[in-house]
Structures are given as structure tokens and as C-alpha cells.
C-alpha positions, 0 to 999 in steps of 0.5 A: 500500500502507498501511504499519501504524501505531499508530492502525490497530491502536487502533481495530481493538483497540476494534473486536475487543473489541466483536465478538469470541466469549468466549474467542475471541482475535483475532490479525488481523480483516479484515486488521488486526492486533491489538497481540499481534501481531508482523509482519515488515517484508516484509508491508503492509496492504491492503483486508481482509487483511494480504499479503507476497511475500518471506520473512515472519514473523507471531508471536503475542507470547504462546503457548499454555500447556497444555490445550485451545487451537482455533485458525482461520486465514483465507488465500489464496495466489497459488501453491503454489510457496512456504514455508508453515509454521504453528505452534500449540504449538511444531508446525509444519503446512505444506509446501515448494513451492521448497527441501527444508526439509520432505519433498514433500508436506503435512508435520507435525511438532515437539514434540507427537510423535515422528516427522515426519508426512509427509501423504499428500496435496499441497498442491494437493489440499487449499489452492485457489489464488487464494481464501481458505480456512480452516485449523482446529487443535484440541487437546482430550483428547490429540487433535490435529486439523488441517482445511483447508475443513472436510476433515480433514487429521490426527487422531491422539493426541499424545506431548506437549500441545502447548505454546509459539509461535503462528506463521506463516512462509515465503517467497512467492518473489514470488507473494503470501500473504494473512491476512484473519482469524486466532484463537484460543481458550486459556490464552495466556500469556508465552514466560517463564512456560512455556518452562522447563528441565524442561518443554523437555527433558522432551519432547525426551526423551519423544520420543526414547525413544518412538522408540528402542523403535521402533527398536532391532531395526532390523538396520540400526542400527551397533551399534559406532558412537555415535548417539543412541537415536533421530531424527536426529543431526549433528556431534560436539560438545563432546568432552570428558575429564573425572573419568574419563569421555570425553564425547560431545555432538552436534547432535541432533534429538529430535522427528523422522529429519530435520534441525530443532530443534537440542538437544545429545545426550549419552552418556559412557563410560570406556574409549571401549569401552562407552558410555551414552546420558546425558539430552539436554543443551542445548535451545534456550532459546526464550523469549529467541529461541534456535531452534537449539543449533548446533555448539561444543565443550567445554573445563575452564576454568583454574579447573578447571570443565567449559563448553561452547560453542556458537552460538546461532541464532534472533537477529538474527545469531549468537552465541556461547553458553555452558553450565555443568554443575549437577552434577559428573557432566556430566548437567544443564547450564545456559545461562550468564548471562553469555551471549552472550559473543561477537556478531557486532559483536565484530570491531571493525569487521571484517564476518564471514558464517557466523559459527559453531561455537566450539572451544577449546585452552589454549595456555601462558598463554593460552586461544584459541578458533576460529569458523569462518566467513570475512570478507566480503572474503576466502575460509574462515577461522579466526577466532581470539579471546583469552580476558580471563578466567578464567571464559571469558566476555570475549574479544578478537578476534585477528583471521583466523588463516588463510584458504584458497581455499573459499567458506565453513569450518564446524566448524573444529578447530585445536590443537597435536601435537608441534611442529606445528599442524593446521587441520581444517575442513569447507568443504561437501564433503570435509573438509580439513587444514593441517600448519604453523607458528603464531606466538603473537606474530603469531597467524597460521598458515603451512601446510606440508602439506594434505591430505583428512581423510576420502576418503569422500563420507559424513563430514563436521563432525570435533571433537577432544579431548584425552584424559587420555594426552595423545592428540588423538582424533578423530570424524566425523559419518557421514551420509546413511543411508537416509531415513524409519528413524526414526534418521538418522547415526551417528559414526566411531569414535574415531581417535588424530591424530599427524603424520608428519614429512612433514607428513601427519595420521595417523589410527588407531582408537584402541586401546581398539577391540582389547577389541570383538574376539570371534571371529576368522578368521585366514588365512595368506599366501595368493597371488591371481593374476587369480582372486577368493576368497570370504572368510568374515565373522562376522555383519555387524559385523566388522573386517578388516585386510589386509596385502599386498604384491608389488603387480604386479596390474592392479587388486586390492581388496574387494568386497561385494554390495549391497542392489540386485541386482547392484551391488558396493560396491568398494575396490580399487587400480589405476594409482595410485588406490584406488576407494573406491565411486564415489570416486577416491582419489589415492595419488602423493602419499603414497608407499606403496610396496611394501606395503599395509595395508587395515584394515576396519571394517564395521558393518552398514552403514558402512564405515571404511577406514584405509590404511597405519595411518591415512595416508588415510582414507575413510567410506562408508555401504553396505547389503549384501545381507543373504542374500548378502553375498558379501565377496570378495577379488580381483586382476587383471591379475597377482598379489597377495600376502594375507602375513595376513588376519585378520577380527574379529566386533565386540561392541556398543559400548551398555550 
């Protein structure tokens, strides 16, 4: 193999400007790349074509400016069991052959719309394996076209001009991936000159609000539970209290339902009753390498200034970044030019992995921070960091607050209520808390209590915040709801954390959530014995509280007819366990005694579920039958007593 070098890439620079067509650019001819031209390490030259086995990278070093571009792509692979992804404009054309970063199938999208095209067709119907063949895209008068051999592949006008980078990446999973020729005709010009605040977020929130119109009938969408107007969204973020106002950040996705191209959504409220979708926040700042905004948190610095903080994805390793408002209703933000204000060499010494998602407390005199992650060395940690200054910009490196048994935390959450500390983090699977002690001399945390934050196998990635009453409020991410909807996710309602003197973190909805209420169904005690009793629900936004006691039944619960015919979703109770779905909750350790309190929040399609006010809680997404919901009381094998029942038709929660 002939590794690249400086002389190469001379002559075939002298050699393309002789051949070329007018405004005709060549990237790579015959194999040799030209000095705009920015090859990964993976990938060698060979006689005619430039070829790569592993994960691999080509990028053009300048981007497609506005108007009309036609871009040709000359390649051959070894397999179709690969990641193949091309970029003109910022969208990506390509598949998935080995993980599920794309749906099956031939797959287009990004910026220039506002859903994922998912291509009826495979790879294999249209790339021959073990020959060359040509990729054609071209843009002119808003339309967009995509061919393979002469075929047409897509048509279709497009909701922004595309605009940005020129790209091909994948990974060839050890079956090789050859370019032999690559062009491109256009205005082409630096990252710097195109890639701006207003033009990035102008697009982000042109395609969601295509979408939104879309969707906002859709009798699947919770309407008491915060989402974005459209596409997808993730984690919670930078909750935060500020001038009269709660606000949400979260990881959004504006461009498609799926996970990619990671913004901040924004919507606020004053009451954490009515909220407002706000202008999306944070973009990835692509002309300085950012690819994702991912998670972080907020806090008003010392001086009284609102930032955000979050880890920027797309550079070598992580970093942690910073933005700042631009005006004093939080609506426009700008990244700070002090960033990064952490790298991943900032451990003196120490080697971290998964280094992400920054949250922030003021405690006395001092300003902590916690990234979650885990040295190499050593299990899911917390990562603490000392602020130097005022301004939140320099940090000292404490050291690893805590470390537990899992692989690997995310999102970790670790502040002060009362007398005690909690550690809230996500390790992959069901999130997790520690009650204990924290030592500000040593900057360790010892845990007394541990336990499960939410039981349900659709919640994960919580952020907190401090209100304005002092309260430490909580939300979730609700994932996982039915695919291709054109909305994806949605975030629990607001919970109050206090700790019970056993060590145990309750969660209550928050007060605020009583002025949804609007027309209720109130039954008095009422005795089940071995029978089920149908129970009427307003509509299909409600929320249930069900106070029982005389537990002697065998098993007793809720249940509701779902969507497949014939299946139930089902809360119950039975021989120390509740069921909640297909979920076994264990009961022993929280003692409950004689009584049961089951409070209910239904919303078209989740399902929240507080025991006991908020002693164990679990997060569900069900879709019922709307013809025939069919919510039903029951108990068997003995009695249960219903001492009240009450059930509430809840209001939107959107201006």
C-alpha cells in the first residue's frame, strides 16, 4: 500500500487543473486526492482509487454555500454489510448494513427537510457489489435529486437549500470501500463564512414547525406532558428558575422522529401549569467541529447571570461547553468564548471514558459541578470539579466523588435536601439513587440508602432544579413511543424530591398539577371481593388516585385494554410485588403496610404511577384501545377495600 504524501497530491493538483470541466471541482481523480481534501488515517492509496476497511472519514475542507451545487461520486464496495453515509449540504444519503444508526433500508435525511426519508428500496437493489458505480446529487430550483447508475433514487422539493459539509463516512467492518473519482460543481466556500447563528437555527426551526402542523391532531400526542412541537426529543436539560419563569431545555432533534443532530429545545412557563414552546436554543456550532449539543444543565452564576452547560461532541474527545443568554428573557443564547472550559486532559493525569453531561449546585462558598462518566480503572462515577471563578469558566478537578458497581453513569444529578445528599444517575437501564453523607473537606460521598428512581422500563436521563420555594423538582425523559409519528418522547411531569428519614427519595407531582383538574368522578368506599368493576374515565387524559386498604386479596390492581386485541396493560399487587406491565416491582423493602395509595396519571398514552405519595415510582408508555378502553378495577383471591376513588379529566398543559 502507498501511504499519501505531499508530492502525490502536487502533481495530481497540476494534473486536475489541466483536465478538469469549468466549474467542475475535483475532490479525488483516479484515486488521488486533491489538497481540499481531508482523509482519515484508516484509508491508503492504491492503483486508481483511494480504499479503507475500518471506520473512515473523507471531508471536503470547504462546503457548499447556497444555490445550485451537482455533485458525482465514483465507488465500489466489497459488501453491503457496512456504514455508508454521504453528505452534500449538511444531508446525509446512505444506509446501515451492521448497527441501527439509520432505519433498514436506503435512508435520507438532515437539514434540507423535515422528516427522515426512509427509501423504499435496499441497498442491494440499487449499489452492485464488487464494481464501481456512480452516485449523482443535484440541487437546482428547490429540487433535490439523488441517482445511483443513472436510476433515480429521490426527487422531491426541499424545506431548506441545502447548505454546509461535503462528506463521506462509515465503517467497512473489514470488507473494503473504494473512491476512484469524486466532484463537484458550486459556490464552495469556508465552514466560517456560512455556518452562522441565524442561518443554523433558522432551519432547525423551519423544520420543526413544518412538522408540528403535521402533527398536532395526532390523538396520540400527551397533551399534559412537555415535548417539543415536533421530531424527536431526549433528556431534560438545563432546568432552570429564573425572573419568574421555570425553564425547560432538552436534547432535541429538529430535522427528523429519530435520534441525530443534537440542538437544545426550549419552552418556559410560570406556574409549571401552562407552558410555551420558546425558539430552539443551542445548535451545534459546526464550523469549529461541534456535531452534537449533548446533555448539561443550567445554573445563575454568583454574579447573578443565567449559563448553561453542556458537552460538546464532534472533537477529538469531549468537552465541556458553555452558553450565555443575549437577552434577559432566556430566548437567544450564545456559545461562550471562553469555551471549552473543561477537556478531557483536565484530570491531571487521571484517564476518564464517557466523559459527559455537566450539572451544577452552589454549595456555601463554593460552586461544584458533576460529569458523569467513570475512570478507566474503576466502575460509574461522579466526577466532581471546583469552580476558580466567578464567571464559571476555570475549574479544578476534585477528583471521583463516588463510584458504584455499573459499567458506565450518564446524566448524573447530585445536590443537597435537608441534611442529606442524593446521587441520581442513569447507568443504561433503570435509573438509580444514593441517600448519604458528603464531606466538603474530603469531597467524597458515603451512601446510606439506594434505591430505583423510576420502576418503569420507559424513563430514563432525570435533571433537577431548584425552584424559587426552595423545592428540588424533578423530570424524566419518557421514551420509546411508537416509531415513524413524526414526534418521538415526551417528559414526566414535574415531581417535588424530599427524603424520608429512612433514607428513601420521595417523589410527588408537584402541586401546581391540582389547577389541570376539570371534571371529576368521585366514588365512595366501595368493597371488591374476587369480582372486577368497570370504572368510568373522562376522555383519555385523566388522573386517578386510589386509596385502599384491608389488603387480604390474592392479587388486586388496574387494568386497561390495549391497542392489540386482547392484551391488558396491568398494575396490580400480589405476594409482595406490584406488576407494573411486564415489570416486577419489589415492595419488602419499603414497608407499606396496611394501606395503599395508587395515584394515576394517564395521558393518552403514558402512564405515571406514584405509590404511597411518591415512595416508588414507575413510567410506562401504553396505547389503549381507543373504542374500548375498558379501565377496570379488580381483586382476587379475597377482598379489597376502594375507602375513595376519585378520577380527574386533565386540561392541556400548551398555550
Amino acid at each position: 500500500m502507498k501511504q499519501l504524501s505531499v508530492i502525490t497530491l502536487i502533481i495530481s493538483l497540476l494534473c486536475f487543473s489541466c483536465a478538469q470541466r469549468e466549474g467542475e471541482l475535483f475532490l479525488i481523480r483516479s484515486g488521488e486526492p486533491s489538497e481540499l481534501l481531508e482523509p482519515g488515517e484508516d484509508w491508503s492509496q492504491e492503483d486508481g482509487y483511494l480504499e479503507s476497511k475500518g471506520e473512515y472519514s473523507l471531508s471536503a475542507g470547504q462546503c457548499i454555500s447556497s444555490g445550485a451545487f451537482q455533485m458525482s461520486i465514483k465507488m465500489e464496495l466489497e459488501s453491503p454489510e457496512c456504514f455508508l453515509a454521504i453528505m452534500a449540504g449538511d444531508n446525509k444519503f446512505g444506509f446501515d448494513g451492521i448497527w441501527d444508526e439509520m432505519p433498514a433500508g436506503m435512508v435520507l435525511e438532515g437539514p434540507s427537510f423535515h422528516k427522515t426519508h426512509q427509501l423504499k428500496m435496499n441497498p442491494g437493489e440499487v449499489i452492485p457489489v464488487g464494481r464501481p458505480f456512480d452516485i449523482l446529487v443535484k440541487y437546482e430550483n428547490n429540487l433535490l435529486e439523488y441517482s445511483i447508475d443513472g436510476k433515480e433514487i429521490f426527487s422531491e422539493e426541499v424545506v431548506n437549500e441545502p447548505f454546509g459539509r461535503i462528506r463521506i463516512e462509515g465503517w467497512g467492518e473489514g470488507k473494503y470501500i473504494r473512491v476512484y473519482d469524486w466532484s463537484i460543481s458550486g459556490e464552495l466556500v469556508a465552514p466560517g463564512e456560512i455556518y452562522t447563528r441565524e442561518r443554523l437555527l433558522a432551519r432547525a426551526q423551519k423544520s420543526v414547525d413544518l412538522r408540528a402542523e403535521e402533527v398536532k391532531n395526532d390523538p396520540n400526542r400527551p397533551i399534559y406532558h412537555l415535548q417539543p412541537p415536533a421530531n424527536w426529543n431526549n433528556d431534560p436539560n438545563g432546568t432552570l428558575y429564573y425572573n419568574g419563569y421555570y425553564h425547560m431545555f432538552y436534547q432535541h432533534n429538529p430535522f427528523s422522529d429519530r435520534w441525530n443532530w443534537m440542538h437544545w429545545g426550549h419552552m418556559r412557563s410560570k406556574d409549571l401549569v401552562t407552558w410555551e414552546h420558546l425558539p430552539i436554543a443551542l445548535w451545534p456550532s459546526l464550523e469549529k467541529g461541534e456535531e452534537h449539543c449533548f446533555s448539561g444543565s443550567a445554573i445563575v452564576n454568583r454574579k447573578g447571570e443565567p449559563m448553561l452547560f453542556y458537552t460538546s461532541i464532534g472533537h477529538d474527545a469531549p468537552e465541556q461547553w458553555v452558553a450565555i443568554p443575549g437577552d434577559d428573557e432566556l430566548i437567544t443564547w450564545e456559545k461562550h468564548p471562553a469555551n471549552p472550559i473543561l477537556h478531557i486532559d483536565d484530570h491531571k493525569g487521571e484517564v476518564i471514558e464517557d466523559w459527559r453531561d455537566p450539572q451544577l449546585i452552589h454549595e456555601g462558598d463554593q460552586t461544584l459541578m458533576v460529569i458523569g462518566g467513570h475512570p478507566d480503572d474503576k466502575g460509574g462515577s461522579i466526577m466532581l470539579y471546583k469552580a476558580l471563578n466567578d464567571d464559571l469558566t476555570e475549574w479544578d478537578y476534585l477528583g471521583t466523588a463516588f463510584s458504584g458497581e455499573e459499567g458506565n453513569w450518564e446524566c448524573p444529578n447530585f445536590f443537597r435536601i435537608g441534611d442529606k445528599w442524593v446521587v441520581i444517575y442513569s447507568p443504561h437501564g433503570q435509573v438509580m439513587y444514593y441517600t448519604g453523607n458528603f464531606d466538603l473537606d474530603s469531597y467524597k460521598f458515603t451512601p446510606e440508602q439506594q434505591g430505583s428512581v423510576d420502576y418503569g422500563s420507559n424513563y430514563y436521563a432525570p435533571n433537577s432544579m431548584e425552584d424559587g420555594k426552595g423545592r428540588r423538582l424533578l423530570w424524566g425523559w419518557i421514551t420509546d413511543f411508537k416509531e415513524n409519528q413524526g414526534w418521538q418522547s415526551a417528559i414526566t411531569v414535574p415531581r417535588n424530591l424530599t427524603v424520608s428519614k429512612d433514607g428513601w427519595l420521595i417523589q410527588e407531582p408537584v402541586e401546581e398539577l391540582i389547577d389541570l383538574r376539570s371534571e371529576q368522578v368521585h366514588m365512595n368506599t366501595f368493597t371488591l371481593k374476587d369480582e372486577t368493576r368497570e370504572i368510568e374515565v373522562p376522555g383519555h387524559e385523566f388522573e386517578l388516585l386510589a386509596e385502599c386498604s384491608n389488603l387480604s386479596a390474592g392479587s388486586y390492581g388496574i387494568r386497561v385494554n390495549r391497542e392489540q386485541k386482547g392484551e391488558v396493560f396491568e398494575i396490580s399487587v400480589s405476594e409482595n410485588l406490584i406488576h407494573f406491565g411486564e415489570e416486577e416491582i419489589s415492595l419488602e423493602p419499603y414497608g407499606l403496610g396496611d394501606d395503599l395509595s395508587l395515584r394515576l396519571f394517564f395521558d393518552r398514552t403514558v402512564v405515571e404511577l406514584y405509590v404511597n405519595g411518591g415512595l416508588l415510582c414507575a413510567t410506562s408508555v401504553v396505547y389503549p384501545d381507543k373504542e374500548n378502553p375498558a379501565w377496570e378495577l379488580f381483586a382476587q383471591g379475597g377482598e379489597l377495600e376502594v375507602k375513595s376513588l376519585d378520577i380527574w379529566k386533565m386540561k392541556s398543559i400548551y398555550k
